[in-house]
DRENTORDREN-528906 format. One line per field, with one value per residue (C-alpha): chain; residue in one letter; residue number from 1; x, y, z. Coordinates in steps of 0.25 Angstrom, whole numbers. Layout:
REM DRENTORDREN-528906
chain = (A, ...)
resn = (a, ...)
resi = (NUM, ...)
xx = (X, ...)
yy = (Y, ...)
zz = (Z, ...)
END
This chain:
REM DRENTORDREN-528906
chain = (A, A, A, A, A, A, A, A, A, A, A, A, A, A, A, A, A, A, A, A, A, A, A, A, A, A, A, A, A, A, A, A, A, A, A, A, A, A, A, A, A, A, A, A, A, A, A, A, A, A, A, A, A, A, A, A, A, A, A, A, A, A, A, A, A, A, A, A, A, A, A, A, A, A, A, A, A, A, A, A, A, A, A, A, A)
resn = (x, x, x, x, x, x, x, x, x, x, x, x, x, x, x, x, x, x, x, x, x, x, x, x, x, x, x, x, x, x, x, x, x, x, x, x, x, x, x, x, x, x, x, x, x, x, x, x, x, x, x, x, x, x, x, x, x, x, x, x, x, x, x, x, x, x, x, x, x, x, x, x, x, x, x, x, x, x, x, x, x, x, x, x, x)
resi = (1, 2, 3, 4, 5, 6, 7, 8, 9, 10, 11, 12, 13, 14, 15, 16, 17, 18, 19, 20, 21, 22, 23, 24, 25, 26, 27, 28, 29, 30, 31, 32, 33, 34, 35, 36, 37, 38, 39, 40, 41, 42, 43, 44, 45, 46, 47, 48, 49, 50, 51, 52, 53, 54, 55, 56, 57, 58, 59, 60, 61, 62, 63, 64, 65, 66, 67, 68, 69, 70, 71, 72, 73, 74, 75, 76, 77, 78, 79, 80, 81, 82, 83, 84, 85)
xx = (-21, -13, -2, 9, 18, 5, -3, 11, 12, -3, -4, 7, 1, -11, -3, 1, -12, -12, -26, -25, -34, -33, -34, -30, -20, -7, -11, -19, -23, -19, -32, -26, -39, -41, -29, -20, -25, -10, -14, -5, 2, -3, -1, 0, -5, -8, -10, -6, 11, 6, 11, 8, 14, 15, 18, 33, 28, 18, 28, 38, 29, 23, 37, 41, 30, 34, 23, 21, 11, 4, -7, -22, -28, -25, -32, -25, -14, -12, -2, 4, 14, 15, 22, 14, 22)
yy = (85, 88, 92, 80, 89, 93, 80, 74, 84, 83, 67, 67, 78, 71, 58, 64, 67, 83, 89, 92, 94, 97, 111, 111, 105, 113, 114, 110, 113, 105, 109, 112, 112, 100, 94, 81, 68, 64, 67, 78, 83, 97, 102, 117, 128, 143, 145, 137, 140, 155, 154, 146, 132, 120, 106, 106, 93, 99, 109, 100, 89, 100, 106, 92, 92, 107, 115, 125, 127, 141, 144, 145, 150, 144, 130, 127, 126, 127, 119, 122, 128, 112, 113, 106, 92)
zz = (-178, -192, -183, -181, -171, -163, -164, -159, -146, -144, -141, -133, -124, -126, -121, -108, -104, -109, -111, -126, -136, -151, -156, -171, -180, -174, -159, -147, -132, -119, -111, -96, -89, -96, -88, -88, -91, -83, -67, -62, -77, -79, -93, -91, -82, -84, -67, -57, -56, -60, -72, -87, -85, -97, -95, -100, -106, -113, -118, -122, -128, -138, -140, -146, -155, -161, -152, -142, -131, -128, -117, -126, -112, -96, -97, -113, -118, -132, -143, -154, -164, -171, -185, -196, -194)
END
């Protein structure tokens, strides 16, 4: 990870217990089938309260660090927008 925003927002996810995984030097995925290592913190959900959900925390943990979070597909989100810092 060349990225010092992203790596930033990534061990702090990481850290709470967020399935992510690296992707490439600006992004990466939090794998939502993967699930919580915390019991009971769901990190997003594209079906359960009938519509897309994301864990504020999520949210605001990767708007600190200069990113944005977009659905890949309904089990991943993807990460990403980072500058270069």
């Amino acid at each position: 990870m060349k990225n010092k925003n992203k790596r930033e927002a990534f061990d702090v996810l990481d850290a709470l217990g967020a399935p992510v995984f690296d992707r490439d030097a600006n992004s990466f995925y939090v794998d939502l089938e993967e699930g919580s290592s915390e019991p009971g913190v769901v990190w997003g959900d594209f079906y359960e309260l009938g519509y897309p959900w994301v864990n504020p925390k999520l949210e605001e943990v990767v708007a600190k660090h200069g990113g944005f979070v977009e659905w890949k597909n309904p089990g991943v989100l993807w990460v990403g927008g980072f500058d270069d810092a």
